[in-house]
MINUDREN-432532 format. One record per residue (C-alpha): residue number from 1; residue in one letter; x, y negated, z. Coordinates in pm, 1 decimal. Each point is the difference from the previous one (the first is absolute). Layout:
BEGIN
+------+------+----------+----------+----------+
: resi : resn :        u :        v :        w :
+------+------+----------+----------+----------+
:  NUM :    A :        X :        Y :        Z :
...
+------+------+----------+----------+----------+
//
This chain:
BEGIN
+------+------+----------+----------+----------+
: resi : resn :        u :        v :        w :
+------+------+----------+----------+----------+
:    1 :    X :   2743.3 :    207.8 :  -1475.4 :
:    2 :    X :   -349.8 :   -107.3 :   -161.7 :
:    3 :    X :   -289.1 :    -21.3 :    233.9 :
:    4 :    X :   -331.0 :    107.4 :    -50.4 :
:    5 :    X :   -320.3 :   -151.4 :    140.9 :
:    6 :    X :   -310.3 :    174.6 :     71.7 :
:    7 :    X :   -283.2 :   -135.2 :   -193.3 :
:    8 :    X :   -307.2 :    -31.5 :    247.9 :
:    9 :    X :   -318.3 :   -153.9 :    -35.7 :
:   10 :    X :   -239.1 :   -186.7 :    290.9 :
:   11 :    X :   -344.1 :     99.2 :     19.1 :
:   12 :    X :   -227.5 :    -85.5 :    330.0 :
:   13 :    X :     93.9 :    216.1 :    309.6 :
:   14 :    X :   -325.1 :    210.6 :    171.7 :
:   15 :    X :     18.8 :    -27.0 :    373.2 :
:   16 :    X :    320.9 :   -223.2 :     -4.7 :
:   17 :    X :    295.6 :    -10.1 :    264.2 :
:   18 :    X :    -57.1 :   -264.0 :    273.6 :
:   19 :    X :    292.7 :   -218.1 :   -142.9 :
:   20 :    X :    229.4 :     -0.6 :   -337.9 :
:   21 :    X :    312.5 :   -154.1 :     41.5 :
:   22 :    X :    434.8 :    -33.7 :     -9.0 :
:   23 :    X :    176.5 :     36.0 :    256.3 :
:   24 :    X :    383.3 :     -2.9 :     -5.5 :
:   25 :    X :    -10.6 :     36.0 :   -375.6 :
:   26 :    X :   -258.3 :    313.9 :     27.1 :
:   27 :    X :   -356.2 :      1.4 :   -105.8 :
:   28 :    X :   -225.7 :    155.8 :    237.4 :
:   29 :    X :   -336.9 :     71.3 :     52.9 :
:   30 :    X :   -108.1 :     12.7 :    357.9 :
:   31 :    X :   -327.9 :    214.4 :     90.5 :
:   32 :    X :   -133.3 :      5.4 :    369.1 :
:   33 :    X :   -272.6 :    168.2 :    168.8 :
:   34 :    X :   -327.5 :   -185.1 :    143.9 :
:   35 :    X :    111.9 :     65.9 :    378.0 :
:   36 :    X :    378.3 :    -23.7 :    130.8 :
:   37 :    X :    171.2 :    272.0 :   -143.7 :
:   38 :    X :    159.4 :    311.1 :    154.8 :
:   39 :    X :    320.0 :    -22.5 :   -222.6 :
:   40 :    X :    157.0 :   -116.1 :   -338.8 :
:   41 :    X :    139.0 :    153.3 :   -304.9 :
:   42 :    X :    266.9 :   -119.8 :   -264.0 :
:   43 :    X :    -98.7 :    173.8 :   -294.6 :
:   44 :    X :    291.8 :     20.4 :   -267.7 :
:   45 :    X :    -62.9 :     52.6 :   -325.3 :
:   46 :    X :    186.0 :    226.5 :   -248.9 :
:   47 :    X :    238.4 :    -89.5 :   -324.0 :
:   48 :    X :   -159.5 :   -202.1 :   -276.2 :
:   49 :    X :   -304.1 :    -39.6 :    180.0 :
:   50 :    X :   -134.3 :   -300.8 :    261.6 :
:   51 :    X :   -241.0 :    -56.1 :    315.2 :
:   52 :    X :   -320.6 :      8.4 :   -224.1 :
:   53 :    X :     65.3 :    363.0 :    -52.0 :
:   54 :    X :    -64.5 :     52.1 :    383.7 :
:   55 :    X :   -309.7 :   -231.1 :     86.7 :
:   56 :    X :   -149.6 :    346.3 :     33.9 :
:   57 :    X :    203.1 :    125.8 :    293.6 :
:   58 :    X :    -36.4 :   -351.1 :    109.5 :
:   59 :    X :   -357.8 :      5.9 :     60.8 :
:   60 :    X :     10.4 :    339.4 :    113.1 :
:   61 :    X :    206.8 :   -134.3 :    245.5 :
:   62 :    X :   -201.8 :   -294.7 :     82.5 :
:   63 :    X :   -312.6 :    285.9 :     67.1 :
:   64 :    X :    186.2 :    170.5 :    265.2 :
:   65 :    X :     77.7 :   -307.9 :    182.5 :
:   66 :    X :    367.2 :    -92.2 :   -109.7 :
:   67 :    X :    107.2 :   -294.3 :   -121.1 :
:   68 :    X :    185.2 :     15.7 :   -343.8 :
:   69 :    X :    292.4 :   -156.9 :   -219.1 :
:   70 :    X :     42.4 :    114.2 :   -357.7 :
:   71 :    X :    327.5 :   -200.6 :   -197.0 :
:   72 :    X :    153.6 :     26.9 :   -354.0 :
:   73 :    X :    365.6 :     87.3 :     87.4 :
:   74 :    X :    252.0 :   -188.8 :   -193.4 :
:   75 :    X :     62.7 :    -10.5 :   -314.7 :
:   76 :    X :   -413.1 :    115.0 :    -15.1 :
:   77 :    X :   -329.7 :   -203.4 :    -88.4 :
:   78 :    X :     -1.4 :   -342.9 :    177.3 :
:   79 :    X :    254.2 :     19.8 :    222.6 :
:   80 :    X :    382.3 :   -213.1 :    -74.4 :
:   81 :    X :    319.8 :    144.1 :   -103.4 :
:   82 :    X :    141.6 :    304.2 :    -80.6 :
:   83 :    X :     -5.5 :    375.6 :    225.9 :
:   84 :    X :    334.6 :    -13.5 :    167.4 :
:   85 :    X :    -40.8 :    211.5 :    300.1 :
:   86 :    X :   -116.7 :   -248.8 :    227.8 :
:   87 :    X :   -281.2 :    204.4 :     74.1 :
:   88 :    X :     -2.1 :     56.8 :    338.5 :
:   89 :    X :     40.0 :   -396.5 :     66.1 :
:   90 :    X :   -306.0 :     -9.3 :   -200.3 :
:   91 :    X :   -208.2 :    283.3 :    198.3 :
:   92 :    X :     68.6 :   -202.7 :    301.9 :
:   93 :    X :   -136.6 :   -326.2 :   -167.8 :
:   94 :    X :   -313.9 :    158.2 :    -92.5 :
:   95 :    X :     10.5 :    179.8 :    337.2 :
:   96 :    X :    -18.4 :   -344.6 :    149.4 :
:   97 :    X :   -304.0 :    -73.2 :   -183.6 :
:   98 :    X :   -206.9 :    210.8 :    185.8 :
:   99 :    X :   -183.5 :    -23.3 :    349.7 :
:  100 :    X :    187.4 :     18.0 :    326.9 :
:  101 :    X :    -11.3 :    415.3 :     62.7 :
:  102 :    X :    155.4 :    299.6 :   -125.5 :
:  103 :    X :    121.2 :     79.4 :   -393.6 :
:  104 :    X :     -9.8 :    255.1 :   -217.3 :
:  105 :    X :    153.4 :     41.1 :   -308.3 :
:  106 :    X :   -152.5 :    179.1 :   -313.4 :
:  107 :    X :    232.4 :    -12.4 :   -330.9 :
:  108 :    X :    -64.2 :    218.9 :   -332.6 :
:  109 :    X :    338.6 :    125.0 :   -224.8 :
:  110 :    X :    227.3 :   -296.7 :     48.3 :
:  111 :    X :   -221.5 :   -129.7 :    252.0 :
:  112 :    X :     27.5 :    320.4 :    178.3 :
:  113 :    X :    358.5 :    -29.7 :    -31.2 :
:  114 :    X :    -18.5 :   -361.8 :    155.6 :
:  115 :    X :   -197.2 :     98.2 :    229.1 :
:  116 :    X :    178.2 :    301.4 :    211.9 :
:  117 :    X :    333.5 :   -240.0 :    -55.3 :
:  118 :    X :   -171.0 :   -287.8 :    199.1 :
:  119 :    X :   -219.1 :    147.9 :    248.3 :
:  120 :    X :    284.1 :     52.6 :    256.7 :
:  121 :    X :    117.9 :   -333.7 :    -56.7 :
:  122 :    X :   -329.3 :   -211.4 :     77.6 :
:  123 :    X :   -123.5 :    259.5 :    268.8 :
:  124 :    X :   -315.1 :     89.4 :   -183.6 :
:  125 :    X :   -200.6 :    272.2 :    184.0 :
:  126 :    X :    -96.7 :    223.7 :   -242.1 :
:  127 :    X :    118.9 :     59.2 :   -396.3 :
:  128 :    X :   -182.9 :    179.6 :   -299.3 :
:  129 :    X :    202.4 :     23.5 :   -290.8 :
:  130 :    X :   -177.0 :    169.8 :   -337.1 :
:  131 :    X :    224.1 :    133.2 :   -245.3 :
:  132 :    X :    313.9 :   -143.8 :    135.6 :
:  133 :    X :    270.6 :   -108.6 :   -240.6 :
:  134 :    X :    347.1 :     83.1 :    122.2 :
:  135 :    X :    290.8 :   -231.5 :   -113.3 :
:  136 :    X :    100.6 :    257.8 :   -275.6 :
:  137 :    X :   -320.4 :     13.3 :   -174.0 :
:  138 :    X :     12.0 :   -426.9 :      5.0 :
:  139 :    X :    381.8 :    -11.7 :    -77.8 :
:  140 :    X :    -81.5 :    254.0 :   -282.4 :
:  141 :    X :   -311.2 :   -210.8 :   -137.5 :
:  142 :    X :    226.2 :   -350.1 :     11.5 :
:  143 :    X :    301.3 :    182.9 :   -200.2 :
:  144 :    X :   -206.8 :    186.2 :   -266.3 :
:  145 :    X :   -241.1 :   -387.1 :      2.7 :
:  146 :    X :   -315.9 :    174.8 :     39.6 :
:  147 :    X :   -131.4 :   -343.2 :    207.3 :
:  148 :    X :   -175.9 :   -259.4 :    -85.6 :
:  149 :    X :     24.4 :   -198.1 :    295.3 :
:  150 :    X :    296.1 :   -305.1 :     35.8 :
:  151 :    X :    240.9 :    166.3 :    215.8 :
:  152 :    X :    360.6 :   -170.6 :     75.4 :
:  153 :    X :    183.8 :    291.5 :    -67.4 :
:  154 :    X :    328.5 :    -27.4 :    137.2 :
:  155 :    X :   -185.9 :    -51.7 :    335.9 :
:  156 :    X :   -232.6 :    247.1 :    -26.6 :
:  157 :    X :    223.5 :    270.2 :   -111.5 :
:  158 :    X :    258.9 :    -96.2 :    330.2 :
:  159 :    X :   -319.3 :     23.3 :    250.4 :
:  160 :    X :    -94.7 :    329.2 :   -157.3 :
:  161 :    X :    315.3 :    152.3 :      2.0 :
:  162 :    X :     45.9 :   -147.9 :    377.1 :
:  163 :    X :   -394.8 :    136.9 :    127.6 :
:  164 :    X :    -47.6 :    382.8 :    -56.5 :
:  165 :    X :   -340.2 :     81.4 :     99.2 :
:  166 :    X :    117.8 :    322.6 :    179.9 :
:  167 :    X :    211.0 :   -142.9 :    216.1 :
:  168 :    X :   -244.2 :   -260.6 :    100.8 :
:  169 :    X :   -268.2 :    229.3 :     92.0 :
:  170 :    X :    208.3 :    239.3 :    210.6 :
:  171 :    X :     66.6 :   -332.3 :    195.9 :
:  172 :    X :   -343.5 :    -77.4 :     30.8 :
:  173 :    X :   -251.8 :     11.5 :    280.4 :
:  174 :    X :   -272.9 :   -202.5 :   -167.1 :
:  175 :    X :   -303.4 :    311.3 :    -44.5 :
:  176 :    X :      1.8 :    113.4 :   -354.8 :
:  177 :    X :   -294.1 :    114.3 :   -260.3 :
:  178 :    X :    156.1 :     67.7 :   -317.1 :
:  179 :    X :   -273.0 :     93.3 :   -288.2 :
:  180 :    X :    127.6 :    159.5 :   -284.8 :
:  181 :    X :   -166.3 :    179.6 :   -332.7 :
:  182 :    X :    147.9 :    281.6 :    -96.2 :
:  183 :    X :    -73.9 :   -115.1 :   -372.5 :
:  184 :    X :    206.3 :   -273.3 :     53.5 :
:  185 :    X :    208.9 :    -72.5 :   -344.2 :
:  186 :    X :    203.2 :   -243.9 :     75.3 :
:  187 :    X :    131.7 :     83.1 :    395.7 :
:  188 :    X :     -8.7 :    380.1 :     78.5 :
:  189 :    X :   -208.2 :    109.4 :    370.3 :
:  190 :    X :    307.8 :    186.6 :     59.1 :
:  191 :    X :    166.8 :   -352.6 :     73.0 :
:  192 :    X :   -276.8 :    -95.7 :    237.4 :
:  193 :    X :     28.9 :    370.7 :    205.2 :
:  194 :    X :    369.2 :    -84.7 :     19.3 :
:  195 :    X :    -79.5 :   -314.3 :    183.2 :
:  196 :    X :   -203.2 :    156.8 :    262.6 :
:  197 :    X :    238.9 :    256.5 :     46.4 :
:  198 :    X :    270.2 :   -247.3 :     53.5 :
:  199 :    X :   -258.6 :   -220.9 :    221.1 :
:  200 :    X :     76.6 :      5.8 :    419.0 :
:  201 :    X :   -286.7 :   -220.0 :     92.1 :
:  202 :    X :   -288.0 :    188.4 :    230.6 :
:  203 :    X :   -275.3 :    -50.4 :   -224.1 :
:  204 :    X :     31.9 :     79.0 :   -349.3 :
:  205 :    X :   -197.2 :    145.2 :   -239.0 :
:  206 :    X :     26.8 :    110.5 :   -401.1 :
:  207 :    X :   -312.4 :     16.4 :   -178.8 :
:  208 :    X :     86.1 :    165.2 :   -372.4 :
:  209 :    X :   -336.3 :     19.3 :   -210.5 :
:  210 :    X :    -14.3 :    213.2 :   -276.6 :
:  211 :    X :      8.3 :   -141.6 :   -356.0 :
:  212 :    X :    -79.5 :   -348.4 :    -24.1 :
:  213 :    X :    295.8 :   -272.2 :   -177.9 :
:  214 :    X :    206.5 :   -236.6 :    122.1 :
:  215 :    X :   -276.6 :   -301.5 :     67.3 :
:  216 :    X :   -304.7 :    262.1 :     79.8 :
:  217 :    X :      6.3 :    -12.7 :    399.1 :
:  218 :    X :     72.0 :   -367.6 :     53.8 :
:  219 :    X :   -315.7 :    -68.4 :   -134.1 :
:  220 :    X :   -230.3 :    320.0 :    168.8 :
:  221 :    X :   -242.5 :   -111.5 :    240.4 :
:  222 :    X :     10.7 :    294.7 :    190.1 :
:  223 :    X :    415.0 :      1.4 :     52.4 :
:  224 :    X :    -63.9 :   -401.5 :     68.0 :
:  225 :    X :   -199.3 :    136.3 :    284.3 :
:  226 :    X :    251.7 :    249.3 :     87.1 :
:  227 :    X :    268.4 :   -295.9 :     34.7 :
:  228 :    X :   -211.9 :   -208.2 :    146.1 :
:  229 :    X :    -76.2 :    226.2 :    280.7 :
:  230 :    X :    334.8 :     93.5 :     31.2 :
:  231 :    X :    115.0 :   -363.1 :     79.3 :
:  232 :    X :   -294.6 :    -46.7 :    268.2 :
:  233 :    X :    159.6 :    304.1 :    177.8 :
:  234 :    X :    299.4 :   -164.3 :      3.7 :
:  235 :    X :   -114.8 :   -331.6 :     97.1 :
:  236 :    X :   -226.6 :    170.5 :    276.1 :
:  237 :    X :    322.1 :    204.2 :    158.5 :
:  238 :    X :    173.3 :   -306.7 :    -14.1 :
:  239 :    X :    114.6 :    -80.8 :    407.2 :
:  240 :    X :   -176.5 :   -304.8 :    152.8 :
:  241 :    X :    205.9 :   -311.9 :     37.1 :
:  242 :    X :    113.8 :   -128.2 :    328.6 :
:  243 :    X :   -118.5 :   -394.0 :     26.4 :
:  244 :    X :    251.3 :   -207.9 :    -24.3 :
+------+------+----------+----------+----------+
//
């Protein structure tokens, strides 16, 4: 299968991320708060696109206290080899990245999608998935080659067809925010309202806005705020530890 590379070029960063770096194969950028922060977040990126595209979330972050680690997923930007559906190995990598405290998770289309698979799995205390993929819509986009990303595709197509995001969230406990636009032209809100009807977890919540497109909310400063708030409750409900 030919393999496409996104063409990208480097221009100076405003208000830069405390550290740029690999780890484990994965280029990060790391962004933390003045003071000891309250929490994390792993923010995931969506197909074809990379950790630049999220500095903004990043910062936003950073404001409200968190720390912050945005990645290129593989196969994307910097980071080595191919997307095989190691992604919840790498979640945890860049999990471990951040300041000893609680994690949240915040992914956007396939990033959503890798996001609600791996929160159960690394305990994170809160998700917000925007415009979740499901493994359809990314088995669908593989087959018809409508990705530019390197992808080993015998591997990814097995983890997809092993990780349906349904099933996975009705297992979940992790509190959910799932953000969808109901202009969305490439994943349909309805899939997103199925997910939260399927959801068992205490706290969830389904925000569907009307019109925007498929990359409008990730980037509105006002729904950044909303997730950003939503994790804080989650971190703040979160029970006290016993010392060891």
């Amino acid at each position: 299968m030919g393999i496409l590379t996104n063409r990208r070029v480097d221009r100076p960063t405003p208000d830069p991320p405390a550290r740029l770096g690999e780890h484990e194969g994965l280029a990060y950028a790391l962004w933390l708060p003045e003071r000891d922060p309250q929490g994390g977040v792993v923010v995931i990126h969506g197909a074809d696109s990379g950790k630049e595209s999220h500095f903004d979330f990043a910062r936003a972050a950073r404001a409200a206290g968190l720390a912050a680690v945005t990645y290129d997923q593989r196969g994307h930007g910097d980071s080595a080899g191919a997307w095989d559906g190691g992604v919840i190995e790498d979640v945890a990598a860049m999990a471990g990245l951040l300041p000893p405290g609680p994690v949240a998770l915040r992914g956007s289309s396939l990033g959503g999608y890798v996001a609600l698979l791996a929160a159960g799995r690394i305990d994170a205390a809160a998700v917000v998935a925007i415009c979740p993929a499901g493994a359809e819509h990314l088995l669908r986009g593989l087959r018809a080659g409508a990705f530019d990303f390197r992808v080993d595709r015998t591997a990814a197509e097995a983890f997809l067809a092993e990780h349906d995001l349904r099933l996975a969230v009705e297992q979940l406990s992790t509190p959910m925010l799932i953000l969808h636009a109901e202009g969305d032209e490439q994943i349909p809100v309805a899939h997103s309202a199925e997910l939260h009807a399927a959801a068992r977890m205490p706290v969830k919540r389904l925000l569907a806005l009307p019109g925007g497109h498929h990359r409008s909310i990730q980037h509105d400063a006002e729904l950044q705020g909303e997730s950003l708030r939503f994790i804080a409750k989650a971190f703040a409900g979160m029970a006290p530890r016993r010392p060891a």
